[in-house]
N, CA and C of each residue as an Amber inpcrd file, in Angstrom:
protein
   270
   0.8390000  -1.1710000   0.0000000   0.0000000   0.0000000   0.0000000
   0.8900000   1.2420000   0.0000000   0.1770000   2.0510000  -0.5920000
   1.0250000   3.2540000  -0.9560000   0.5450000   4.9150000  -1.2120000
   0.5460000   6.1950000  -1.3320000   0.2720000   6.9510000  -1.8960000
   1.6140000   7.6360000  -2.0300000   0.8450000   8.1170000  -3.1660000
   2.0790000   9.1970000  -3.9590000   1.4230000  10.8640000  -4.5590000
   2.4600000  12.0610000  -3.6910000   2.1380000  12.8520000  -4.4310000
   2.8460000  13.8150000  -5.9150000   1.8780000  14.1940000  -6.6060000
   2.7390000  14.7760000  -7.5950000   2.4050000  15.7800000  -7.9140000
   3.3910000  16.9290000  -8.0370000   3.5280000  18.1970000  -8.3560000
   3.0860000  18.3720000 -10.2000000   2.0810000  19.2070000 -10.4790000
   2.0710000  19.5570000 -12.0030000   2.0840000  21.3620000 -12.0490000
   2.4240000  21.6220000 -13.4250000   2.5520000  23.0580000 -13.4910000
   2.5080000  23.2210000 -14.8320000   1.5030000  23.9350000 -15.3190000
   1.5220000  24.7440000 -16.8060000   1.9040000  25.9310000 -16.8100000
   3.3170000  25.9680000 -17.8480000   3.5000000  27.4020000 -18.2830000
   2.8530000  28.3800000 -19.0580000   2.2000000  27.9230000 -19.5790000
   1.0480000  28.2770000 -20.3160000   0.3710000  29.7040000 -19.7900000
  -0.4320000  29.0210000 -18.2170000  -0.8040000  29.8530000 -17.3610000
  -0.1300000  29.9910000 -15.9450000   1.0880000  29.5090000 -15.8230000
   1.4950000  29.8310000 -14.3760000   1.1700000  29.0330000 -13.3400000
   0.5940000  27.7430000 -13.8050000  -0.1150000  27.4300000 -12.1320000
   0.4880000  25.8170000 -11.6100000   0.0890000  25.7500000 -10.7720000
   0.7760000  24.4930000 -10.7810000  -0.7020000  24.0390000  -9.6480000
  -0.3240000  22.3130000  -9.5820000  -1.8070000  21.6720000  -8.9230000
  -1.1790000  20.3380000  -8.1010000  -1.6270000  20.1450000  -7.4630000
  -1.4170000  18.5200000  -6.8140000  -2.2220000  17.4410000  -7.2030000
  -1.5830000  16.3760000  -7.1640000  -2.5140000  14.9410000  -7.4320000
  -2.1780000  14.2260000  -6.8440000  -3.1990000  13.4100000  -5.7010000
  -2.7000000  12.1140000  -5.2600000  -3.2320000  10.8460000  -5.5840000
  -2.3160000   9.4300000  -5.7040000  -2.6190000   8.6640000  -6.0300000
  -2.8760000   7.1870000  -5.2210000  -3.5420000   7.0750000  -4.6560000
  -3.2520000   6.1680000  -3.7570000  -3.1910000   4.2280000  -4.1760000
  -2.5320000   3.7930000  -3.5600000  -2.6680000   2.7340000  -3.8250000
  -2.4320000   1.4410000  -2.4420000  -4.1000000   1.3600000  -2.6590000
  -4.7270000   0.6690000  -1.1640000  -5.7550000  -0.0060000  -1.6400000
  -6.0520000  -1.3750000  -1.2510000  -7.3900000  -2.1490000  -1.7110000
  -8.4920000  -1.6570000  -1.3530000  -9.4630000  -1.2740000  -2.1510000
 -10.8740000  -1.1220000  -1.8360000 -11.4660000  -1.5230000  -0.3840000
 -11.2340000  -2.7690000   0.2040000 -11.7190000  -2.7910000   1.5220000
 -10.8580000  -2.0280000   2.6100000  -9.8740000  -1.6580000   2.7410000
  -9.0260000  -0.7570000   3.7060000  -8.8240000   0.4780000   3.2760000
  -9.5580000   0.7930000   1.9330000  -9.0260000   2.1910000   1.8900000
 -10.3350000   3.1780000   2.4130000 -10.0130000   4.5460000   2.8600000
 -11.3610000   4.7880000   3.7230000 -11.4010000   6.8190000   3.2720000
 -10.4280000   6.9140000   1.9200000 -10.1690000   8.6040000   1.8270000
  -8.9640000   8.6920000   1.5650000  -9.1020000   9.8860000   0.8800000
  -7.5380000  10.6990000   0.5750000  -7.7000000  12.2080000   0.1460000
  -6.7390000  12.7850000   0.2670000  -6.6060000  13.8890000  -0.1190000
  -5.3120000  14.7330000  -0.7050000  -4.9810000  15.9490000  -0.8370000
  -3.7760000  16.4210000  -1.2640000  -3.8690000  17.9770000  -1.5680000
  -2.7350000  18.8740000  -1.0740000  -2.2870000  20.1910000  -0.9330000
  -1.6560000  20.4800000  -1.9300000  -1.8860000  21.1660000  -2.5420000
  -0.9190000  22.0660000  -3.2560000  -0.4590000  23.6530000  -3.0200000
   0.6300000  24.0090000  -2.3550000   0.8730000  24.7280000  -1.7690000
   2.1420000  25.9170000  -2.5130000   2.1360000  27.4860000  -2.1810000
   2.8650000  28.2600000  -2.6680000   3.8350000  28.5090000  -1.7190000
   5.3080000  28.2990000  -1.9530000   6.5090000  29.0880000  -0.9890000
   6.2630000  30.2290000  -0.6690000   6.0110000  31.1810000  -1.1670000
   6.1170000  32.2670000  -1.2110000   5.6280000  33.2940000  -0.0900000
   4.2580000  32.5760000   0.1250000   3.7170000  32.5910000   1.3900000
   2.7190000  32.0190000   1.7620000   3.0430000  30.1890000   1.8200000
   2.4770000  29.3260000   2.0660000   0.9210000  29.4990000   1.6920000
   0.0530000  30.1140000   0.6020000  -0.9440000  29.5870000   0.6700000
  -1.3140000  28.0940000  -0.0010000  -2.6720000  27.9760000   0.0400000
  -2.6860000  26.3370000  -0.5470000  -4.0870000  26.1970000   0.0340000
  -4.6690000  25.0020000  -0.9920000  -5.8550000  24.7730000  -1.7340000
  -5.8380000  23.4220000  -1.0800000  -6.6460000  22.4950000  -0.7560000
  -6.9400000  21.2670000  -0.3240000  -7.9510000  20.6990000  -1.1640000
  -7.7950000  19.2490000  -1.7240000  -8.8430000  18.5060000  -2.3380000
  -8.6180000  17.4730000  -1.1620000 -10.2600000  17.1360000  -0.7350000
 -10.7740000  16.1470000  -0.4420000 -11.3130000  14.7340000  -1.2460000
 -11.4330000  13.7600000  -0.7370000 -12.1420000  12.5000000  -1.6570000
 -12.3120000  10.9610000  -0.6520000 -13.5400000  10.4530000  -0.9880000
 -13.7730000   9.3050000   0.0590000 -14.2650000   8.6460000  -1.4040000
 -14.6950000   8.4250000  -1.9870000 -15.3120000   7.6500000  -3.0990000
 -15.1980000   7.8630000  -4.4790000 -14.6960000   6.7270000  -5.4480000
 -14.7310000   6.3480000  -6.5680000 -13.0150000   6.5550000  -6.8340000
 -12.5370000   7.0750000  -8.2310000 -10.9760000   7.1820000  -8.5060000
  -9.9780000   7.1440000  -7.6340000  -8.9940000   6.6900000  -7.8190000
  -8.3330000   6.6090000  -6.8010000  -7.2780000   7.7520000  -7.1230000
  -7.4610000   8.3200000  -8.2720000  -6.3910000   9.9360000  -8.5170000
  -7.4560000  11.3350000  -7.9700000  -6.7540000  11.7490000  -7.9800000
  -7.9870000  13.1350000  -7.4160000  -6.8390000  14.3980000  -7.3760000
  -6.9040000  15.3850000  -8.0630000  -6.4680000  16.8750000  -8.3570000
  -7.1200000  17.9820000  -7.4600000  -6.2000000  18.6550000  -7.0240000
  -6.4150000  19.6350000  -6.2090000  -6.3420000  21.5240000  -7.0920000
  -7.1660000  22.0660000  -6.8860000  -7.4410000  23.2930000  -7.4300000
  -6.1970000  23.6860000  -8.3190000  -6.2220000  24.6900000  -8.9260000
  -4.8860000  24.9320000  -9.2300000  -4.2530000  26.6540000  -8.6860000
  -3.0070000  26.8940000  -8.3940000  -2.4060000  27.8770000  -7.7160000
  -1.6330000  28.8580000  -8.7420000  -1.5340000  30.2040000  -8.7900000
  -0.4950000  30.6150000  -9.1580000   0.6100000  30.8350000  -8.7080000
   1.5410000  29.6750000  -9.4990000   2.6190000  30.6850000  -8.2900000
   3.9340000  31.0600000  -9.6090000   3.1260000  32.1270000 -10.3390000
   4.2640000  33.3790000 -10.9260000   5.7200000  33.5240000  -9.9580000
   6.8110000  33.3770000 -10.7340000   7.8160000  34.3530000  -9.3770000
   8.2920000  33.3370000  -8.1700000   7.8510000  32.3250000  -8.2760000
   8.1830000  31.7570000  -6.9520000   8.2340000  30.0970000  -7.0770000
   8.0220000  29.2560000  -6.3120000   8.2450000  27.8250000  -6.1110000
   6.9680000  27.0970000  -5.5150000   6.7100000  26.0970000  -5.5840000
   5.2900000  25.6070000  -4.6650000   5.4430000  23.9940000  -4.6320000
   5.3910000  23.0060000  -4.0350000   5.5080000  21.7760000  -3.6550000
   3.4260000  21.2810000  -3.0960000   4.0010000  19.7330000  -3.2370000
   2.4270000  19.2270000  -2.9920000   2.4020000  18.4870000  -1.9940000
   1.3770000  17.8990000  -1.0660000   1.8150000  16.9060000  -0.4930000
   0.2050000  16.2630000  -0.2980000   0.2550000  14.7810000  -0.1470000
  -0.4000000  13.8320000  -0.0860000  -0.8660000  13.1370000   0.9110000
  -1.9330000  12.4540000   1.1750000  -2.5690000  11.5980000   2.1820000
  -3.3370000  10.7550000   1.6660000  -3.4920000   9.2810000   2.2480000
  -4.3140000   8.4670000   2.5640000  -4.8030000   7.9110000   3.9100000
  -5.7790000   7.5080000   4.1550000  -6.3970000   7.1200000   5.0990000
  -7.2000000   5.1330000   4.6000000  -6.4360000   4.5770000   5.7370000
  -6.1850000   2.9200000   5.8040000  -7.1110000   2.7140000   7.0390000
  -8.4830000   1.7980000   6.5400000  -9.1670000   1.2790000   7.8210000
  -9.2690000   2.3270000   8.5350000  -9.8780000   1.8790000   9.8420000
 -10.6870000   2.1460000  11.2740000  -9.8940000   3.1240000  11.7910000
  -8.2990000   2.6510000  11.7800000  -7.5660000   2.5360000  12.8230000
  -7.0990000   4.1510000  13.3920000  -7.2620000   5.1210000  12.2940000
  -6.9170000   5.4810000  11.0080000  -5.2970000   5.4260000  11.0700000
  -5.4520000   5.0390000  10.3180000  -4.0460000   4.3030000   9.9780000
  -3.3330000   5.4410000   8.5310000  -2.5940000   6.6130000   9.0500000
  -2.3420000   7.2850000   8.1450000  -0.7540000   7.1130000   6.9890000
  -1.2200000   7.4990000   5.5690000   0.0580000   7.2870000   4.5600000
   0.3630000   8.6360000   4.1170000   1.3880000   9.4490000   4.4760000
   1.7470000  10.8710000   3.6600000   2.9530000  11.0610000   2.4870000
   3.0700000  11.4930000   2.0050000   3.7770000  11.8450000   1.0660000
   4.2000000  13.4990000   0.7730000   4.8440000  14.1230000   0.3800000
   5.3580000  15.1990000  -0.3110000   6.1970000  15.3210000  -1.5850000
   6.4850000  16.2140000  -2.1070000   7.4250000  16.7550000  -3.1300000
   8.5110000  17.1740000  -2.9280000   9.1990000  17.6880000  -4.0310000
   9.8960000  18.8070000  -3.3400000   9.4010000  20.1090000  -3.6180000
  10.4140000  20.9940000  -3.5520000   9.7540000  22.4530000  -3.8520000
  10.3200000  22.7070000  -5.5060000   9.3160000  22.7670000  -6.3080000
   9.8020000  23.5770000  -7.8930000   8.9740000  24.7520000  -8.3390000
């Protein structure tokens, strides 16, 4: 079992977004979510998710001028039994 987060960014428009991916069997997996966050001065956007895909994208940020990193969660069973992940900063 596993999650993973990943940093995306279009130059296009400047922005960059988070995605997490989890990988947990249907009977223990219970949610996930993921941040995508700006250095600059830490703001950041949160996607939630309890049902269906197991990828799920978080808003997207500008971060013109500066750097921004993502970071990841799953949630395993009852227990809650937590899986995190991060990036680095680009």
């Amino acid at each position: 079992m596993s999650v993973t987060a990943s940093l995306w960014y279009s130059s296009g428009c400047r922005t960059v977004w988070a995605m997490v991916d989890a990988n947990v069997p249907e009977k223990y997996w219970t949610g996930k979510g993921c941040n995508i966050w700006r250095n600059s001065d830490m703001k950041h956007y949160t996607c939630n998710h309890t049902t269906g895909t197991r990828e799920k994208l978080s808003p997207m940020l500008n971060d013109k001028n500066t750097t921004g990193f993502a970071t990841a969660w799953s949630y395993i069973g009852d227990d809650p039994h937590l899986m995190f992940a991060r990036t680095g900063s680009y």
